[in-house]
C-alpha positions in Angstrom: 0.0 0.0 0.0 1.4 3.5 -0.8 1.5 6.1 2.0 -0.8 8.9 1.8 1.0 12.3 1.0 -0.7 15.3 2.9 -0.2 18.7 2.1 -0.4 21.4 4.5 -0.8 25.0 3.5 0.2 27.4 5.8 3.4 26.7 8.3 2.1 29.1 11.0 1.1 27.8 14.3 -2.1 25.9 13.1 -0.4 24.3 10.2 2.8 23.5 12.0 0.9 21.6 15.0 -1.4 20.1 12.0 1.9 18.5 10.6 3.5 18.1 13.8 -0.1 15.4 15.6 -0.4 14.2 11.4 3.6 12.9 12.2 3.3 11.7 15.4 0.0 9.5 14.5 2.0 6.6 14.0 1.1 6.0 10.3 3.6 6.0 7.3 3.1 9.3 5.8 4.7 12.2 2.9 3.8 15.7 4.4 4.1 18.1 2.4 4.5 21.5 4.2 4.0 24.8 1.8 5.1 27.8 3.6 7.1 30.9 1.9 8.7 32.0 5.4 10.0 30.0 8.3 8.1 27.3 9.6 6.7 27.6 13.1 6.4 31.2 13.0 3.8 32.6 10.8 2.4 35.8 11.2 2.2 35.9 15.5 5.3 34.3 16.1 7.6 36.2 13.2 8.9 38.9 15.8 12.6 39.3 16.7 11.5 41.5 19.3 11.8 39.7 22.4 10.0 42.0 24.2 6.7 40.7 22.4 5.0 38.0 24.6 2.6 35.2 24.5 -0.8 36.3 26.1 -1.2 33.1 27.5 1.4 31.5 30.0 4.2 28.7 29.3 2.1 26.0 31.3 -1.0 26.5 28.7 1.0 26.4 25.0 2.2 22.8 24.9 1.9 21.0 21.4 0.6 18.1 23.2 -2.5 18.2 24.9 -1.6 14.8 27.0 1.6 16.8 28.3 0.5 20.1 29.4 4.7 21.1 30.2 6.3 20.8 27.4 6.6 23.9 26.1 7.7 24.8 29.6 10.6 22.2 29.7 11.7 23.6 26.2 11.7 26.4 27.2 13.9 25.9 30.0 16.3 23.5 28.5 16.5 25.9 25.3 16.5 29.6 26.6 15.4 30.1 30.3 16.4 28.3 32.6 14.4 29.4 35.4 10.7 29.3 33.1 7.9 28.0 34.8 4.2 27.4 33.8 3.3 30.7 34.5 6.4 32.0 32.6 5.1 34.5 29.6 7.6 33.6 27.2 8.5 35.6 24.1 6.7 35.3 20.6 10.0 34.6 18.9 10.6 31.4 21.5 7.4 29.9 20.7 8.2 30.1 17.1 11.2 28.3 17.8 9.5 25.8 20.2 7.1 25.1 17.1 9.3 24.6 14.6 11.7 22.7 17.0 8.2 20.0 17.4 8.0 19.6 13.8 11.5 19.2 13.6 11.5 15.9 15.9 8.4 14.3 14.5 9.7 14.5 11.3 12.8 12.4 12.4 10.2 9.4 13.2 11.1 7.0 10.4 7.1 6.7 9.1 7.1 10.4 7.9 8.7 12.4 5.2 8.6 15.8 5.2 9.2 18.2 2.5 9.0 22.2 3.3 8.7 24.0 -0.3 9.1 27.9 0.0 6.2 28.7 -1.4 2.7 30.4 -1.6 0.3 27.6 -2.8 -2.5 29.8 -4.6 -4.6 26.8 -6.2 -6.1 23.2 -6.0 -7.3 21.6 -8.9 -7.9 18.4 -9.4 -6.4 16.1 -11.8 -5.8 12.5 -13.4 -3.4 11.8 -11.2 -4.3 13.7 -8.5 -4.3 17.0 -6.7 -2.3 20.0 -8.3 -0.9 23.0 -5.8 0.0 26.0 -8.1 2.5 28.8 -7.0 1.4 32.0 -7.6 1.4 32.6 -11.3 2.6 36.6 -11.4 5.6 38.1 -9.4 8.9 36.3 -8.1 8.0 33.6 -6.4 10.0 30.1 -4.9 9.6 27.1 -7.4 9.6 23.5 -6.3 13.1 22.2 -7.7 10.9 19.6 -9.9 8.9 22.4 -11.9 5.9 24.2 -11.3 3.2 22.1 -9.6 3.5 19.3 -7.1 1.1 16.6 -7.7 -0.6 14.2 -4.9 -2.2 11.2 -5.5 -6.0 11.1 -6.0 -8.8 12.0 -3.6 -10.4 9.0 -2.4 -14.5 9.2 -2.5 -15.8 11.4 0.1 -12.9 13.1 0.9 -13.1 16.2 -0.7 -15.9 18.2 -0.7 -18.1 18.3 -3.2 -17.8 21.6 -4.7 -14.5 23.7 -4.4 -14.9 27.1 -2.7 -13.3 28.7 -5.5 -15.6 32.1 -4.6 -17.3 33.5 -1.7 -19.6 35.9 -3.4 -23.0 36.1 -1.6 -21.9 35.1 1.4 -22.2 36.9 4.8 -19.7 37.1 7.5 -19.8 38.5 10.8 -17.1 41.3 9.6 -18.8 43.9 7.8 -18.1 47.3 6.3 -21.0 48.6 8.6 -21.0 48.3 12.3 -24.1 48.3 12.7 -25.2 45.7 9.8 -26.8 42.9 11.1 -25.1 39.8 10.9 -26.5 35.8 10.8 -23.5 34.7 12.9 -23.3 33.1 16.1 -24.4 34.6 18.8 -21.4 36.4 20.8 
């Protein structure tokens, strides 16, 4: 049986502990990981600015939900010695910490991980499978085997069954107006 191959778009947080729990399932897997900047750190963890903290404390940021200190032994085996759960550690260390996760679970010898330094734009299905697509204007990273990187097919029921290739007439909670209504949850 050939292993699965999972992309994930997006090497933030979310996607990085996606990969990270995906890896450490046990399973023989390829995870593919499309990120154009350095994985672990996305957007709220990018700072170099160490004076930027977490909001929440060391002892509630573990990547494992079954080992609620990990992030606070990391933290102290890797940059402060003296962290403790309550510890509100820098942005830029729980980058690090996240990245550092993904780094060990890919070392388990089920998973293969590749990282391409890119923006994946598109999804398209075809005859062999799934195509990601770079952007298609502007400099951007290529795969070292071309353009596209191919997965194998969708198996039945596990795609949806239109692509959301538009959002036109839909309604968000976010609106122009602050006093439009919305159809959202209640908050």
């Amino acid at each position: 049986m050939n292993e699965p191959v999972i992309a994930v778009i997006g090497g933030g947080a979310s996607g990085t502990l996606a990969a990270a729990h995906l890896a450490a399932s046990g399973r023989p897997m390829r995870l593919l990981m499309v990120e154009p900047g350095q994985v672990g750190r996305g957007i709220a963890y990018a700072t170099s600015d160490h004076r930027h903290r977490l909001n929440v404390p060391a002892g509630r940021m573990s990547a494992w939900a079954d080992d609620p200190e990990h992030f606070v032994r990391w933290l102290r085996g890797h940059r402060h010695p003296c962290a403790t759960a309550a510890t509100y550690a820098a942005r830029a260390d729980y980058g690090s910490y996240l990245a550092d996760v993904l780094r060990t679970v890919s070392q388990l010898p089920q998973v293969r991980l590749t990282v391409l330094a890119a923006r994946a734009v598109a999804l398209a299905e075809h005859h062999e499978g799934l195509l990601l697509s770079p952007p298609a204007t502007g400099p951007s990273p290529r795969p070292a085997n071309g353009s596209r990187v191919r997965a194998p097919p969708a198996r039945s029921g596990s795609t949806p069954e239109r692509s959301p290739t538009s959002m036109s007439g839909t309604t968000t909670p976010w609106s122009a107006s602050p006093t439009a209504p919305h159809s959202g949850p209640a908050r």
